[in-house]
C-alpha positions as CSV (number, residue, x, y, z in Angstrom):
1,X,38.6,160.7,116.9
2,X,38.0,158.0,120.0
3,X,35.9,158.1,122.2
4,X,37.7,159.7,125.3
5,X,38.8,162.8,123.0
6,X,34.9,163.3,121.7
7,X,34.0,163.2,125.4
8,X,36.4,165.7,126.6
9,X,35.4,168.2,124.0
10,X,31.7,167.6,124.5
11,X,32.6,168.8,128.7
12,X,34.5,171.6,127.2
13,X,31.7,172.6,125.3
14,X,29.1,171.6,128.2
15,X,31.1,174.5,130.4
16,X,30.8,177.0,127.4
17,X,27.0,176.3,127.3
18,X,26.9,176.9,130.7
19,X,29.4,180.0,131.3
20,X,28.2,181.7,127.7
21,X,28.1,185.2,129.0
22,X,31.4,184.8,131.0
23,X,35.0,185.9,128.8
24,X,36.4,182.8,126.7
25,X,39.5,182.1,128.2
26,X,40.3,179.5,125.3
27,X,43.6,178.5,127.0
28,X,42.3,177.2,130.2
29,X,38.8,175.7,128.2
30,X,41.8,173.8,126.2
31,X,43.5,172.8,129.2
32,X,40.3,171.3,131.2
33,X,39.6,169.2,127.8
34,X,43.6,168.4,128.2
35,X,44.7,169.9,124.7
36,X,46.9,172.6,123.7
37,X,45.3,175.7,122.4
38,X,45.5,175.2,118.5
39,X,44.7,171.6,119.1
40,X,42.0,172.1,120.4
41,X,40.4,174.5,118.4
42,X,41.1,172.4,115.3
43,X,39.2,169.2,116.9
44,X,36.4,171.1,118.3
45,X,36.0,172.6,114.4
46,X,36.4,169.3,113.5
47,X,33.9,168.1,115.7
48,X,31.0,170.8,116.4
49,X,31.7,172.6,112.6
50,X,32.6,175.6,114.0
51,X,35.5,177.1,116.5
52,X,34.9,177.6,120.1
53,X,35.0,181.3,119.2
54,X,32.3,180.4,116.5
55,X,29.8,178.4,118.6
56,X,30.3,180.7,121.6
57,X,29.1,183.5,119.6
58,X,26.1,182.0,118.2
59,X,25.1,181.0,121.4
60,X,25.3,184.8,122.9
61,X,22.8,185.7,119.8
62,X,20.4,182.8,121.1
63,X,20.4,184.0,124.4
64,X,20.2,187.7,123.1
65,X,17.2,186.8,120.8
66,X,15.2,185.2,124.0
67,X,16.2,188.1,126.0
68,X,15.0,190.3,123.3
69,X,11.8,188.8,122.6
70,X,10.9,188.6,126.4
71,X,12.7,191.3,128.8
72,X,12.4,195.0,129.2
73,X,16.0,196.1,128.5
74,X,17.3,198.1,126.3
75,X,19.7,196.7,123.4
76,X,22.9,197.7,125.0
77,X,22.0,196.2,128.3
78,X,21.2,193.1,126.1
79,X,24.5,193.4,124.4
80,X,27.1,193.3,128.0
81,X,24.3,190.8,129.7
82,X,24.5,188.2,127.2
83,X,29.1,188.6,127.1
84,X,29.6,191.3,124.1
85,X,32.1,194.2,125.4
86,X,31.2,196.1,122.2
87,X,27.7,197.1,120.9
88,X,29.0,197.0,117.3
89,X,30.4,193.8,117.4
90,X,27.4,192.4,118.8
91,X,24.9,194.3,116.3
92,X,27.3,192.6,113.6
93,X,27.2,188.9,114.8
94,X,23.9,189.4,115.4
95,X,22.5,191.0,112.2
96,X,24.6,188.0,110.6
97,X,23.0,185.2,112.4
98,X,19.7,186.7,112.2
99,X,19.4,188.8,108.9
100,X,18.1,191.7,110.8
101,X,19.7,194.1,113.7
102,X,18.5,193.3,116.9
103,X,15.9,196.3,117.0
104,X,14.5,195.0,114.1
105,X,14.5,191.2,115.6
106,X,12.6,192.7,118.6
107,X,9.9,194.5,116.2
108,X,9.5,191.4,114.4
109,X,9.0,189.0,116.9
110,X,8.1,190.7,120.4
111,X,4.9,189.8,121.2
112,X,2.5,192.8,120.6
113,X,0.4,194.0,123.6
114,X,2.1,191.5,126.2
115,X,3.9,192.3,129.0
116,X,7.8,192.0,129.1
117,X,10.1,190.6,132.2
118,X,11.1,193.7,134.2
119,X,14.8,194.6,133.3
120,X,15.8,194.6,136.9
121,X,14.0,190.5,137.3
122,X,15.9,189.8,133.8
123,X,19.2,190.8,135.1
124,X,18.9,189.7,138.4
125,X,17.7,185.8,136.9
126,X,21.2,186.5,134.6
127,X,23.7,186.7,137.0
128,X,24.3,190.8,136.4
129,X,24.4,191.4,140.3
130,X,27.1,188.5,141.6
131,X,27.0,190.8,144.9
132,X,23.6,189.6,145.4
133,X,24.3,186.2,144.7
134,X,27.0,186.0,147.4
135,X,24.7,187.8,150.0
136,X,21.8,185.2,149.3
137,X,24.3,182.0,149.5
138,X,25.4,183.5,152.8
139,X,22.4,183.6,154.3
140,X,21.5,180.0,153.6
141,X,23.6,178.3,156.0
């Protein structure tokens, strides 16, 4: 693989780092990088070790684990925050990744007696209320 096509596929999966909780929309991801579809998810295997569908997924978990380790939300709120449309699937990949559901990851690792991020500050710092984030950037200019 040159050069050009390793540096194409690392911007396609610089815009997955940074749109994580947004839908994969693998067709137009593979058309920014300038492959076809199945092309491209064979060279990002080849490259990254895993699919786009793969990595994308493990990075929700990350996310989820932070989330779970430092905000007052509930599991479910977690789940849709971090781009899972369905609890069980999340519980799944994440119990997978992790070894334990993510109730038990938050048992195990929140800290005890300390304070956790307000839901509300955790979802607002997320992106969960776009309608806010349009009001603010309008009254900036």
């Amino acid at each position: 693989m040159d050069l050009a096509h390793i540096r194409r596929l690392r911007l396609a999966k610089d815009a997955m780092d940074r749109d994580w909780a947004a839908p994969l929309d693998l067709d137009a991801v593979a058309a920014a990088a300038g492959y076809s579809r199945y092309h491209f998810v064979r060279a990002f295997k080849a490259l990254y070790g895993r699919t786009p569908g793969q990595y994308l997924s493990r990075r929700r978990v990350e996310r989820a684990q932070e989330l779970l380790r430092t905000a007052n939300l509930s599991v479910t709120e977690i789940c849709v925050l971090v781009g899972f449309s369905s609890l069980g699937t999340f519980s799944a990949r994440f119990k997978r990744q992790t070894g334990m559901t993510p109730s038990e990851y938050r048992a195990a690792h929140a800290p005890r007696g300390a304070g956790h991020i307000p839901g509300c500050y955790a979802l607002l710092h997320n992106g969960a209320f776009p309608e806010m984030k349009d009001r603010n950037s309008g009254e900036a200019g």
